[in-house]
C-alpha positions in Angstrom: 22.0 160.3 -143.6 23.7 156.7 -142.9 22.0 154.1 -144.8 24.3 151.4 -143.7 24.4 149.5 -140.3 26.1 146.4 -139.8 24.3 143.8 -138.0 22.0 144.2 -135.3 22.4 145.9 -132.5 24.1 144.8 -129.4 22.1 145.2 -126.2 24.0 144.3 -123.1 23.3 144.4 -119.7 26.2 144.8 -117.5 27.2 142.3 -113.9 23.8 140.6 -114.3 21.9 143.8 -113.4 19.3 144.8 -115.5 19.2 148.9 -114.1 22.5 149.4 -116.8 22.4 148.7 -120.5 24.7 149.4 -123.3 23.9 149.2 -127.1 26.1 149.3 -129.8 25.5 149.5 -133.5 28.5 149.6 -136.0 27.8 152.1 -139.4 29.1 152.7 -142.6 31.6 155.4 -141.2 32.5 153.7 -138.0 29.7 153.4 -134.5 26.9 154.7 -132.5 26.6 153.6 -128.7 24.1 154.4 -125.5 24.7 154.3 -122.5 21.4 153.6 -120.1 21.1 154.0 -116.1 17.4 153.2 -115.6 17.7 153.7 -111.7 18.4 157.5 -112.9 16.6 157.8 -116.2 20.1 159.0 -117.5 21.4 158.0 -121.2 24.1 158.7 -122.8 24.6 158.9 -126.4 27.8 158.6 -128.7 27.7 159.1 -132.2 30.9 158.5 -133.7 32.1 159.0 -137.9 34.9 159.6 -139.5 32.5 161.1 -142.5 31.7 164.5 -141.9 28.0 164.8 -140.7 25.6 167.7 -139.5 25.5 167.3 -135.2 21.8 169.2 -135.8 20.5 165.7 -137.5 21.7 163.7 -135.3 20.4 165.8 -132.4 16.7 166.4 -134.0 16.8 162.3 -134.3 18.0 161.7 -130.9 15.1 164.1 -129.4 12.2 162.7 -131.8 13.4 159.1 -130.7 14.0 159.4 -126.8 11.6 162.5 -126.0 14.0 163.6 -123.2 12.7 166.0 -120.6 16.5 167.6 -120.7 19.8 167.3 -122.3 22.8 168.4 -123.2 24.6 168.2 -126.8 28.3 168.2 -127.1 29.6 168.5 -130.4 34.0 167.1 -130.8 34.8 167.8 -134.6 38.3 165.4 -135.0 41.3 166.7 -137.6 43.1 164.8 -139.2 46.2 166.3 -139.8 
């Protein structure tokens, strides 16, 4: 699918308290970032392009890596006019 990142990843944990974390990852066609609350077991996961890309890949990858017990998907397709 995206064969380029830039970088590492950023992992940052916010006010000194360990419970939040943020990643972010730049890509070929612009950024992926997660969002963690480990008090709640809660993520959050934005996956951002301006290349047109199947939301079913990125899902299936999502669940194969994280194994969440539930989720929800939502899919924003931006025009360009």
């Amino acid at each position: 699918m995206y064969k380029k990142m830039y970088k590492k990843y950023k992992i940052k944990s916010f006010v000194g308290n360990p419970i939040y974390k943020s990643v972010v990852q730049f890509i070929e066609t612009s950024s992926i970032t997660m969002h963690f609350v480990n008090s709640e077991i809660a993520g959050f996961i934005d996956f951002f392009s301006c290349k047109k890309f199947d939301p079913a890949i990125v899902e299936k990858i999502i669940i194969d890596h994280f194994h969440p017990s539930s989720y929800s998907v939502r899919f924003l397709e931006r025009r360009v006019p």
